[in-house]
C-alpha positions in Angstrom: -195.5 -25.6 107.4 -192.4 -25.6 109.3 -189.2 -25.7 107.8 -191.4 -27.0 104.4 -192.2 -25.4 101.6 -196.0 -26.3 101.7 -198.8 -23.6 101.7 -201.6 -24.9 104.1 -205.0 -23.1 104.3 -207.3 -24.5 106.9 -211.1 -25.3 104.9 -212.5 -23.0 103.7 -209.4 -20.7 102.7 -211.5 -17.5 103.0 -212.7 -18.6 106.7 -212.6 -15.4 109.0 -210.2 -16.6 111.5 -206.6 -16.8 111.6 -206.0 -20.2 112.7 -203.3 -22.7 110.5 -204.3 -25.6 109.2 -201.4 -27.8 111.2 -199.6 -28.1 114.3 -196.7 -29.5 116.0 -198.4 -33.3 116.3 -198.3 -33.1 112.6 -194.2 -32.3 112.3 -193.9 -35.0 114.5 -195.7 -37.6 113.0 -193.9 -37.0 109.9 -190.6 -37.0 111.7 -190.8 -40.2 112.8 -192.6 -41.6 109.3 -189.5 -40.4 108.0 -186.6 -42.4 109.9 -189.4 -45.6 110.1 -189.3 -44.9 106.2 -185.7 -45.1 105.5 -185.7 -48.7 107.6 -188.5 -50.2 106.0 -190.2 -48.5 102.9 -193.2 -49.3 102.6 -195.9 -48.6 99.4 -199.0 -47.8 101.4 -200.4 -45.3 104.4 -203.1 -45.1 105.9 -203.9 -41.4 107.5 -206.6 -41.3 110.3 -208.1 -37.7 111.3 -205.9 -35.9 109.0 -207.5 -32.5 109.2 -206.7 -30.3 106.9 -204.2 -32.4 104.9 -201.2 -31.5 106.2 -200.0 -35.5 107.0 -201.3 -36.2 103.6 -199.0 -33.3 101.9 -196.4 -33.4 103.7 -196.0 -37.3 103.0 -196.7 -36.7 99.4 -193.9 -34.2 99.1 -191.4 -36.3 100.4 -193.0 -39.9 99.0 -194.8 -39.1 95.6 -195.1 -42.9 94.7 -196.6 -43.2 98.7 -200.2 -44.4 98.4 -202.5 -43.2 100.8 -205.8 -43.7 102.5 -207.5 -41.0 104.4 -210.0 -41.6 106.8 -212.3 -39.2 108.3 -215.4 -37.9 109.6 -215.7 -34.9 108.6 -216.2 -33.4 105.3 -214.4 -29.9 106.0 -211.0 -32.5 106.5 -211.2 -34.3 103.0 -212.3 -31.3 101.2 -209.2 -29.4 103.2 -207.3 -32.0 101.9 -208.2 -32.1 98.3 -207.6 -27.9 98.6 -204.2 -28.2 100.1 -202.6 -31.1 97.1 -204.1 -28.7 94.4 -202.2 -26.1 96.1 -199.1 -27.5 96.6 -199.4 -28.8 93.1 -199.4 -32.9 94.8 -201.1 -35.1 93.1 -200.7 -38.5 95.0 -203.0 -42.1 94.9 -205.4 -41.2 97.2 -208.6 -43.3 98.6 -211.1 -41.3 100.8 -212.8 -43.1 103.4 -215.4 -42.0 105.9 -215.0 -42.9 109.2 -217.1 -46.1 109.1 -215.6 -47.2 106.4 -212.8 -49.9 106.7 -209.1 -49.6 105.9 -208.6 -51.5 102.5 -204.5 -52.4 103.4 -204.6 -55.2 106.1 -200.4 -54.3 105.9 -200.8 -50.6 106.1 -199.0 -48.5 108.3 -201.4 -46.0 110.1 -200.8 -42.3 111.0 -203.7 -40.8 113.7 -204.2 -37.4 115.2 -206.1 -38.0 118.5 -209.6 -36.9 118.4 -211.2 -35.0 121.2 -214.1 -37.8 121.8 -212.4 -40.5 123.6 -215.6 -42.3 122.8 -215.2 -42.0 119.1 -211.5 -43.0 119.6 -212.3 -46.3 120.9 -214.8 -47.0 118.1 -211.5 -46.7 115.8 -209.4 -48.7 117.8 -211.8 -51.7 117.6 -211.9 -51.2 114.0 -208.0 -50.9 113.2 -208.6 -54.3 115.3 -210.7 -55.7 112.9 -208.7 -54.5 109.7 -205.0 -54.6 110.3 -202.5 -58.1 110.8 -201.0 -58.8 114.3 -198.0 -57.0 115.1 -199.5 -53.9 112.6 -198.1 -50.8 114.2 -200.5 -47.1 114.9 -198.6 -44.1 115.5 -200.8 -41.7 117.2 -200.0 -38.2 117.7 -201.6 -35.5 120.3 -200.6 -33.4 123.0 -198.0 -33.9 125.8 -200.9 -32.9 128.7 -203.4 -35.8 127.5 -201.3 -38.7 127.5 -201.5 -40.6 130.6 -201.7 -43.7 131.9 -205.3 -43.8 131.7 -205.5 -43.4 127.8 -202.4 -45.8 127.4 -204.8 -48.7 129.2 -207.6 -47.7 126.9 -205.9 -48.3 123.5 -204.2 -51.6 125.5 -208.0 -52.8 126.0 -208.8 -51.7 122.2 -205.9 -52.8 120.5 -202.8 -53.7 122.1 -199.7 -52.4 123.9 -198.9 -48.9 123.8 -195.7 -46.8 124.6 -195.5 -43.0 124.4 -191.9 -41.2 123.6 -190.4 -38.5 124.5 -192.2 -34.6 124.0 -191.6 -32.3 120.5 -192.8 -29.2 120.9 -195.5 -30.2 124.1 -196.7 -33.4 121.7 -196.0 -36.8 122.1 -196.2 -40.2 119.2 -197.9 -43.0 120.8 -196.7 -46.1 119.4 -199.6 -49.2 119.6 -198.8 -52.6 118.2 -202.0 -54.9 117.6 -201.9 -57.3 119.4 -204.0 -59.6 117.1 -207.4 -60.1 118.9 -210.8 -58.4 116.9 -212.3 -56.3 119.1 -216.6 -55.6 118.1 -217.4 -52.2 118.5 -220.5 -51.5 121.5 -223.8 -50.8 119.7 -225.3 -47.3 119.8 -227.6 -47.1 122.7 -231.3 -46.1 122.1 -233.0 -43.9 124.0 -236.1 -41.8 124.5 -237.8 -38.5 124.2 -241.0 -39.0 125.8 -241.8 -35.2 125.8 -241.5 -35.7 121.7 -242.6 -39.2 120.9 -239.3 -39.5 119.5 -236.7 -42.4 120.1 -232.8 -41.3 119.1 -229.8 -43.1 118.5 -226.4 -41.3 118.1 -223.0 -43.2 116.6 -220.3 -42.3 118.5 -218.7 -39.1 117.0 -222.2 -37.0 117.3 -222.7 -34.7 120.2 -225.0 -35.4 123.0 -224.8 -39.3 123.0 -227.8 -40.1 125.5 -229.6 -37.2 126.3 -230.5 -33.8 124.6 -228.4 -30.8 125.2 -229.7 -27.5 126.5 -229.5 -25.9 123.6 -231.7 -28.3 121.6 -234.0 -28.5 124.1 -235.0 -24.4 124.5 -234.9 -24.8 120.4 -237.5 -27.8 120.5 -239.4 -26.0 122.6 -239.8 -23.0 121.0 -240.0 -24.2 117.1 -241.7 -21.4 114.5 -245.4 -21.6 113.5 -246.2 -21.9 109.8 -246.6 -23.7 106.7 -243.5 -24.6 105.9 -242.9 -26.8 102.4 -239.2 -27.2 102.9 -236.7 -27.2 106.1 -233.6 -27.6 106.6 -232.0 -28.9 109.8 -228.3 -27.8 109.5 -225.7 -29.2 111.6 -228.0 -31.4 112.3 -226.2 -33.7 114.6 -228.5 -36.7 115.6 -231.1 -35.1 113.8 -233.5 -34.3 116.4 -234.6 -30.7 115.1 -235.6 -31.7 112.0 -237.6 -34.9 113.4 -239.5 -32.3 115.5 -239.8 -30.1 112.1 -241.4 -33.2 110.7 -243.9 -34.1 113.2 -244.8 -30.0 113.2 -244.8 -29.5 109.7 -245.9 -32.9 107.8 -245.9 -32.1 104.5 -242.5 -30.3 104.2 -239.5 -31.8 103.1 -236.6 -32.2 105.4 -233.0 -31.5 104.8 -230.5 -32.7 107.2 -227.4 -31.4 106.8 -223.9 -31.8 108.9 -219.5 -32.0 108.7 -220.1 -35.0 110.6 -221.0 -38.7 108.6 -221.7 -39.8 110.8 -224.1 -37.4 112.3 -225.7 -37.5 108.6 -226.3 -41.0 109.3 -227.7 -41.2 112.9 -230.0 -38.7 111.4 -231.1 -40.9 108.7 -231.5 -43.9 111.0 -233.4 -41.5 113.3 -235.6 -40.9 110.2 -236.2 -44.6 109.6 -236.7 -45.7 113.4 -239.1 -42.9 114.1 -241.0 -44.0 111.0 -241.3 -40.9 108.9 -242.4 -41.0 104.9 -238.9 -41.6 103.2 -239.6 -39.9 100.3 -239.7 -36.8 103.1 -236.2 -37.1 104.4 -232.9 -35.8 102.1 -229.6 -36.5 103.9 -226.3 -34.3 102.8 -222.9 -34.8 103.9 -221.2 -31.4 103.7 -219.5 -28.4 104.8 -222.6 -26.1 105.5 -224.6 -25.6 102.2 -221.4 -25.7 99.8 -222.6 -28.3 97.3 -226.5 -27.1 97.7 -228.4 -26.8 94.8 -229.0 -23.2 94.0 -232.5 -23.9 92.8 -233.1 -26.4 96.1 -234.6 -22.9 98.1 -236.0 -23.7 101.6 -238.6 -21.8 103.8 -237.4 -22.4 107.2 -233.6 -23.3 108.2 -233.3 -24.6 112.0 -229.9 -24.0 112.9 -227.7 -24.8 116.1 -223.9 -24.1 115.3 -220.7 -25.4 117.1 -218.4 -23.0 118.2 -215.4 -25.0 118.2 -213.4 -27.2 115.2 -211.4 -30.0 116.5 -209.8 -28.6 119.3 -209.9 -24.9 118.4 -212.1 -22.4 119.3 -214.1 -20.2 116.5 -217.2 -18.7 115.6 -216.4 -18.6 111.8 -218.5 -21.8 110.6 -221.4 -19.9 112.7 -221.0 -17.5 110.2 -220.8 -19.7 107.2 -223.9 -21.4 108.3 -226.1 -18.1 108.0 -224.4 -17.1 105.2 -225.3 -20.3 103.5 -228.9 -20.5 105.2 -229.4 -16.7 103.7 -228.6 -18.1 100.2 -230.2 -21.3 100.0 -234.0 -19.4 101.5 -236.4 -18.4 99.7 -237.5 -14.6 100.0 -239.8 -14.4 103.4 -237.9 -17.5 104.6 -236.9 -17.8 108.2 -233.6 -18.8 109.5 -234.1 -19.5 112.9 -230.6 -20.0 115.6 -230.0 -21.5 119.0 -226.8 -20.2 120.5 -224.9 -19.3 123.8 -225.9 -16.0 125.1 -222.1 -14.7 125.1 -221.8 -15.5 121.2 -223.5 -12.3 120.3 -225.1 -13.8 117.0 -227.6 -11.3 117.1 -225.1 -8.8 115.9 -224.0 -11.0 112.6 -227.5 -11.9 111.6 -228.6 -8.3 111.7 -225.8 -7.5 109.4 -226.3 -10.3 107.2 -230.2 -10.1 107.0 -231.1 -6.7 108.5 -233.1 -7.4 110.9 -232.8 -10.0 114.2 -235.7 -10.8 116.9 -235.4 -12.4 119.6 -237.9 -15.4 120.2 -237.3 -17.0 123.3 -233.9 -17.1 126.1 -233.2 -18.7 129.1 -230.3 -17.4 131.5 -227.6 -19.3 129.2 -229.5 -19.8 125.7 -231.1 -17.2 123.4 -233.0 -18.2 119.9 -233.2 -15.9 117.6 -234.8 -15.2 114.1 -234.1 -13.5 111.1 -236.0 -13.3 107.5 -234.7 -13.0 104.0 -236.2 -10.0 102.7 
């Protein structure tokens, strides 16, 4: 990383892709850490969408006695993490937190990555506002092109006054002091699926917030006949998929699966609100099928993958996700895939399963199906 001696792997390490696991918002975070450090030590830090870990190591390197809380949504980032201080042979106090968690030092000094959902960033805001003491200071680190006058009034409203400083490598450290007033997060709206007899409700960080996206919607619409025991719904988002697999298939059991917590948990409260038989619903926070019971074999996997990871661009947990799905089904089992016509999935599920039909397609969406043999 830099002029460091730390070896960073993004998670997993044996991802096809050749993207690194930190970037310049990280080198400058720890930059100024560093001179704020030699002012004012302080014993604790708290590290807020840390992706891959390479805040968290790079801190530890230079502070080994440095106890830190990380905070995050997704499960790919702490299990980066935990893969990246084994690596680099750093074994600092660490406390992981989900997202929805609150920070356990009221004193602590915060490091943040900016996250893509503005949305999602305003939910953490309100709670930094309802953890930390007044005058607490948030360093906040993202690129030079997003900072604007517009996002400096947002963390104002959320938090308190904000200053930006000068560009490092096109990033720039925003510098927000609380300004001692408790913000209350909004609740999560609730709304309808008529079409479905379904009623949703999303927490902020899970995609497609008040309506549903294309691509769930040709999936819905085209779901698999059979008598399917077991289903899993992976990256299941809200949940939505595996609601419909529930109503379709009422005596299978339901796996919902996601990188996102809280996706995990919108999906459970979906469960609960839409009134399905609890002992029905199983709920996993995880990177694909990675901690999966080998034995837990499923007949159907619904599947709609992101293409993108934070802010980059990749195809590669598409490809972990049928890998996984191929493991964890049953021989006959279907794995069935919504995706974007350009991602030419057909041509990586006919090399993973031998074989690839096409089921339904629209001019943007195509679903596809493939069985274990």
């Amino acid at each position: 990383m830099g002029e460091d001696t730390l070896t960073l792997h993004r998670y997993p390490q044996d991802q096809v892709s050749n993207l690194q696991a930190w970037d310049a918002g990280d080198e400058h975070l720890i930059n100024i850490f560093m001179t704020e450090m030699a002012s004012s030590p302080i014993a604790h830090c708290s590290l807020i969408n840390d992706q891959f870990g390479a805040l968290c190591c790079g801190l530890s390197r230079r502070f080994p006695e440095l106890a830190i809380s990380i905070q995050s949504d997704a499960k790919t980032s702490q299990l980066g993490i935990a893969q990246n201080l084994l690596a680099n042979c750093l074994n600092p106090k660490i406390t992981y937190l989900n997202a929805r968690a609150a920070l356990n030092q009221a004193d602590t000094q915060v490091l943040m990555k900016l996250p893509k959902n503005l949305n999602f960033f305003r939910e953490q805001l309100q709670q930094l506002s309802q953890s930390l003491v007044p005058g607490a200071k948030v360093l906040i680190a993202a690129k030079a092109k997003v900072i604007n006058a517009s996002l400096l009034a947002l963390i104002k409203e959320h938090f308190g006054e904000a200053s930006a400083s000068l560009t490092f490598k096109k990033t720039r450290v925003i510098t927000a002091i609380f300004d001692g007033r408790v913000r209350r997060a909004a609740t999560a709206k609730t709304w309808a699926v008529p079409e479905y007899q379904l009623t949703l409700t999303n927490l902020s960080n899970v995609f497609a917030s008040s309506k549903l996206d294309i691509g769930a919607r040709i999936m819905l619409d085209n779901m698999p006949s059979g008598d399917f025991g077991s289903v899993i719904d992976l990256g299941c988002g809200n949940g939505v998929l595996g609601l419909r697999a529930a109503q379709l298939y009422p005596k299978a059991h339901i796996y919902f699966v996601d990188d996102s917590e809280m996706a995990v948990a919108s999906a459970a409260d979906n469960w609960q609100m839409n009134q399905f038989e609890s002992e029905r619903g199983h709920f996993h926070w995880d990177d694909c099928l990675t901690h999966m019971a080998q034995e837990d074999v499923v007949d159907l996997v619904l599947c709609n993958p992101p293409f993108h990871q934070g802010e980059a661009i990749t195809d590669h947990i598409a490809w972990q996700m049928f890998v996984d799905a191929r493991k964890q089904l049953a021989k006959g089992g279907l794995l069935q895939v919504v995706g974007n016509r350009h991602l030419n999935y057909h041509v990586k599920l006919k090399r993973l399963f031998g074989n690839c039909q096409t089921a339904a397609s629209n001019g943007k969406f195509v679903i596809l199906r493939a069985v274990k043999s």
